[in-house]
KOLKE-475295 format. One line per field, with one value per atom (N, C-alpha, C): residue number from 0; residue in three letters; atom name; x negated, y, z negated. Coordinates in Angstrom, 1 decimal, padded with zeros to 4 digits. Each point is the difference from the previous one (the first is absolute). Layout:
N
drenvex	NUM|...
drenke	ala|...
pase	CA|...
c1	X|...
c2	Y|...
c3	Z|...
//
This chain:
81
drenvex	0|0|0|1|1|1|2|2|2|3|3|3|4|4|4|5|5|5|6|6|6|7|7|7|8|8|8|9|9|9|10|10|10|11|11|11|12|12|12|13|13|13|14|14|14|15|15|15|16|16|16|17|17|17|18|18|18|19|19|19|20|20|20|21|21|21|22|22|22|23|23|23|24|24|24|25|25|25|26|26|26|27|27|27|28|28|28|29|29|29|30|30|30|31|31|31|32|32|32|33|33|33|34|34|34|35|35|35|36|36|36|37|37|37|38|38|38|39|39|39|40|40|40|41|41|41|42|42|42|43|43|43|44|44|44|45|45|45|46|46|46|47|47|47|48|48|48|49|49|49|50|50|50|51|51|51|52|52|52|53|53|53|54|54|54|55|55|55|56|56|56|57|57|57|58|58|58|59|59|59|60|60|60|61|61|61|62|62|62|63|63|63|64|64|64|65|65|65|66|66|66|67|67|67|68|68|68|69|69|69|70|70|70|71|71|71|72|72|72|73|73|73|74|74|74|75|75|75|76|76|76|77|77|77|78|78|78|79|79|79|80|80|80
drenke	unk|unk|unk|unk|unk|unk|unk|unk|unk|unk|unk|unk|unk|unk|unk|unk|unk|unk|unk|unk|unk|unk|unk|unk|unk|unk|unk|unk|unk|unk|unk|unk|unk|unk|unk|unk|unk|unk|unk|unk|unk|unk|unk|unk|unk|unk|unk|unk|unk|unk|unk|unk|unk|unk|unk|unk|unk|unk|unk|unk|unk|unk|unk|unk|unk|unk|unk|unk|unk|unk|unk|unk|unk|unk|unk|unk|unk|unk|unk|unk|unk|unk|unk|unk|unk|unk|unk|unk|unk|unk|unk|unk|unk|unk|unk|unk|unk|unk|unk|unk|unk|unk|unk|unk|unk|unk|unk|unk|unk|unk|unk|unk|unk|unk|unk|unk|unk|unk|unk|unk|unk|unk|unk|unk|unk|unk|unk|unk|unk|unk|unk|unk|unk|unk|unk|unk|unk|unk|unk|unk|unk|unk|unk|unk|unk|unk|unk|unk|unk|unk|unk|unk|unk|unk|unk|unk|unk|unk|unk|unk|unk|unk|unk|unk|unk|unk|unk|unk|unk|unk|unk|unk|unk|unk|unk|unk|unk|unk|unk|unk|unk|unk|unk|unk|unk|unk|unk|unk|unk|unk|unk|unk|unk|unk|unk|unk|unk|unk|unk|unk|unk|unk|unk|unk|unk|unk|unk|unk|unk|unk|unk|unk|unk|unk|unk|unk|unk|unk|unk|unk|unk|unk|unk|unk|unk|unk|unk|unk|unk|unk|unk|unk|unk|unk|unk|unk|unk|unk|unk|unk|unk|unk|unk
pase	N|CA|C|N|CA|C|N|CA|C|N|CA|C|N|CA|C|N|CA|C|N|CA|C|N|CA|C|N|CA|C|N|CA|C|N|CA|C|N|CA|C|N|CA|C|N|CA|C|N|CA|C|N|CA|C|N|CA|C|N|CA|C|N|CA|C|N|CA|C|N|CA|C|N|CA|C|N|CA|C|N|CA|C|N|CA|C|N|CA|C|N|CA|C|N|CA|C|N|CA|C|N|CA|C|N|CA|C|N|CA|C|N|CA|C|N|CA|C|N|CA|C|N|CA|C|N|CA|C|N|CA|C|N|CA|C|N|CA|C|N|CA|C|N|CA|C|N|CA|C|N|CA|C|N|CA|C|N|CA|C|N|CA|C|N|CA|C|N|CA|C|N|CA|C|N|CA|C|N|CA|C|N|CA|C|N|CA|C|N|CA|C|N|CA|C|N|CA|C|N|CA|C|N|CA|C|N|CA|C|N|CA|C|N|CA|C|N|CA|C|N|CA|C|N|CA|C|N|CA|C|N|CA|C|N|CA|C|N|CA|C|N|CA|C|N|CA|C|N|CA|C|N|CA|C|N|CA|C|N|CA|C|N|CA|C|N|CA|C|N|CA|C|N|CA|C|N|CA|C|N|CA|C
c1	-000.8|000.8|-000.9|000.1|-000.6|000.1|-000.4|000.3|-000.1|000.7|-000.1|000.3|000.0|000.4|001.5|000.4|001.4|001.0|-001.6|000.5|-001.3|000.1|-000.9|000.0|-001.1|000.3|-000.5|001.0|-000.1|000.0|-000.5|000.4|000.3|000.6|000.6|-001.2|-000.7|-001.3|000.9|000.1|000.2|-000.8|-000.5|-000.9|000.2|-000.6|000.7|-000.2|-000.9|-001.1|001.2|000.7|001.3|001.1|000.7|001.2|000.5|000.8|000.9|000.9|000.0|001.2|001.5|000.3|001.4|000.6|-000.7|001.1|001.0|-000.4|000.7|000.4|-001.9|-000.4|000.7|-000.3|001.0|001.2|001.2|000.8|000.2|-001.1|000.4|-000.8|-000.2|-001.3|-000.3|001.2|-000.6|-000.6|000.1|-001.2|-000.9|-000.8|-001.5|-000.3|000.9|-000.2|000.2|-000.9|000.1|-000.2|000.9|-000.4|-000.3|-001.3|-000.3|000.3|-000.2|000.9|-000.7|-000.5|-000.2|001.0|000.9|000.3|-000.5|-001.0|-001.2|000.4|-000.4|000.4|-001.6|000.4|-001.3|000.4|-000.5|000.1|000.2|001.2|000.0|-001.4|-000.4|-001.1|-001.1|-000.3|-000.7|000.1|001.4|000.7|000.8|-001.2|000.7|001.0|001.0|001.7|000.5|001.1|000.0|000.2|000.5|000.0|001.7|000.3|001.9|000.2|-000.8|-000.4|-000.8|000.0|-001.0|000.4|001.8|000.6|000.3|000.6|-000.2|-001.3|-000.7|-002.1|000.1|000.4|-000.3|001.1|001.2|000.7|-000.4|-000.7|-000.7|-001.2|-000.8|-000.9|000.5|000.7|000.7|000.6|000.2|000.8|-000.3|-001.7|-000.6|-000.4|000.5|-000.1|-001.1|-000.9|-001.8|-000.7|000.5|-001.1|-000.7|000.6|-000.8|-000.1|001.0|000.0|-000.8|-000.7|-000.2|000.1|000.1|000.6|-002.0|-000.8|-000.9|000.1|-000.2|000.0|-001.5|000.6|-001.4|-000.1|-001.2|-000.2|-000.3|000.6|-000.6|-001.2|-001.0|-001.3|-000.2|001.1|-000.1|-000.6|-000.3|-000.3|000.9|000.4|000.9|-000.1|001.1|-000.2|001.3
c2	-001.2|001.2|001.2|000.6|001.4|001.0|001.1|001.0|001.1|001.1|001.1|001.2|000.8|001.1|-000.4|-000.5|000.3|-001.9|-000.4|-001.6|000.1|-001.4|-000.4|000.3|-000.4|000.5|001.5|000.7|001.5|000.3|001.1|000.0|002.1|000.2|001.1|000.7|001.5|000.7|000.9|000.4|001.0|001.3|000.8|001.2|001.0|-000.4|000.4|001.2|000.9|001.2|001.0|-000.4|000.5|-000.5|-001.1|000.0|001.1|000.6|001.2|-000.5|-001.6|-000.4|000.3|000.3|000.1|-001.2|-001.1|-001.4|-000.5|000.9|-000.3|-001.6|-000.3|-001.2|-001.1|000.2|-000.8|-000.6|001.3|-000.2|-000.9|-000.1|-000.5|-001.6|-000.3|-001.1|-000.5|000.1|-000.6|-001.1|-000.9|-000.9|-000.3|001.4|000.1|001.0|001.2|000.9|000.1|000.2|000.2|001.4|000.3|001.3|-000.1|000.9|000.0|000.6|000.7|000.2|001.7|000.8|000.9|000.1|-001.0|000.7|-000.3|-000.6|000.2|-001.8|-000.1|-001.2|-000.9|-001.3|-000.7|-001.5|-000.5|-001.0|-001.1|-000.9|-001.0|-001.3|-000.7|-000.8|000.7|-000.8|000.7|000.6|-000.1|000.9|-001.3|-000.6|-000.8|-000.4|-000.4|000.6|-001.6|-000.9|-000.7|001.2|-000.7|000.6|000.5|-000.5|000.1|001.6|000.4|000.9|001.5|-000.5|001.4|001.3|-000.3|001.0|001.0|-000.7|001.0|000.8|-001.0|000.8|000.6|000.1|001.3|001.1|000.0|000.8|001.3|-001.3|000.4|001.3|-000.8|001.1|000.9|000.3|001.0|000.7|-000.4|001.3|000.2|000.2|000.4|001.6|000.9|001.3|000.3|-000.9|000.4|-001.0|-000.8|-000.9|-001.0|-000.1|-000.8|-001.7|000.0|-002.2|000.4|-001.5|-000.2|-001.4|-000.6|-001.4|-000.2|-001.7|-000.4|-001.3|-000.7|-001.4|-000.6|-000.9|-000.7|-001.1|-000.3|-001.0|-001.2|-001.3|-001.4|-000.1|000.7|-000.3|000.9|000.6|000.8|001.7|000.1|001.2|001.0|001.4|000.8|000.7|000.3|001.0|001.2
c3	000.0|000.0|000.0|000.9|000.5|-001.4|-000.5|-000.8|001.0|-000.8|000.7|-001.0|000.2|-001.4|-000.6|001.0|-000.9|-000.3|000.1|-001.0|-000.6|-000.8|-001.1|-001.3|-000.7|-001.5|000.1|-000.8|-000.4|-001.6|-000.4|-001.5|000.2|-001.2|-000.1|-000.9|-000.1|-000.5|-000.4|-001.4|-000.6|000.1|-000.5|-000.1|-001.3|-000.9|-000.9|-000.3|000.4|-000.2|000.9|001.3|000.7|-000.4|-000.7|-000.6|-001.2|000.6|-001.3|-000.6|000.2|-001.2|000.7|001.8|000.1|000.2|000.3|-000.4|001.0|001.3|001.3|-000.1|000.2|000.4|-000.6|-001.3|-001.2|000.2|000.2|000.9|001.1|000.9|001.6|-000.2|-001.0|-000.2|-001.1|-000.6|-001.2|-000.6|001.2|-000.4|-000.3|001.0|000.0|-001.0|-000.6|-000.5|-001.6|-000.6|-001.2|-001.0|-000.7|-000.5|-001.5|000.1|-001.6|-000.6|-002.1|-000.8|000.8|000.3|000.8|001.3|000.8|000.5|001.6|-000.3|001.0|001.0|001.5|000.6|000.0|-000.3|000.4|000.7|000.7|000.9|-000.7|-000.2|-000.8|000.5|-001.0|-000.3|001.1|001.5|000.7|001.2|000.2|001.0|001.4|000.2|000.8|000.1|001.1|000.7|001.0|-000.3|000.8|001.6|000.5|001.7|-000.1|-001.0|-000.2|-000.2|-000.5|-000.9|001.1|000.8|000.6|000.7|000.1|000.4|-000.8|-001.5|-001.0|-000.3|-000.1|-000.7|001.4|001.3|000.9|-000.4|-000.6|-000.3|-001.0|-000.8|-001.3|000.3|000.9|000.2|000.5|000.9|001.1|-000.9|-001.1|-001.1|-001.0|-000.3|-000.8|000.4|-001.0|000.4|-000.2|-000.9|-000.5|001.0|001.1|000.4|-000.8|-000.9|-001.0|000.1|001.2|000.4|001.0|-000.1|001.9|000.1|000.9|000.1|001.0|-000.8|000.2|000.9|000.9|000.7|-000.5|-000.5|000.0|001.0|000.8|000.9|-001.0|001.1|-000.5|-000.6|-000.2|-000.3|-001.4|-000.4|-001.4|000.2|001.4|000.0|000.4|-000.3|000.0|001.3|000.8|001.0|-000.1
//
């Protein structure tokens, strides 16, 4: 099975240094999204997303008003692109 950007394993990257705590994301994903006693979003365990999953984590990022997701692919070999 071929990969390509938009199959394979993906995981969801927080930013926490640009997260303001508005909780969009939280909202649209809360599977992957966790908020802390701040307020603040962090990527549940290591972010990684089945493929069921990747319309929302695109949603997610697309409505981050700080930029603070970005959605990662990792290739079969463990390295990130």
């Amino acid at each position: 099975m071929a990969t390509n950007e938009n199959t394979g394993v993906r995981r969801l990257i927080v930013d926490s240094e640009r997260c303001q705590g508005h909780n969009r994301c939280q909202v649209l994903i809360s599977e992957l999204i966790e908020i802390d006693d701040l307020g603040f979003a962090h990527a549940v365990g290591t972010g990684i997303f089945p493929e069921a999953l990747a319309e929302k984590a695109t949603l997610a990022v697309r409505n981050c008003p700080e930029f603070a997701l970005r959605l990662e692919r990792i290739a079969k070999t463990g390295e990130t692109s």
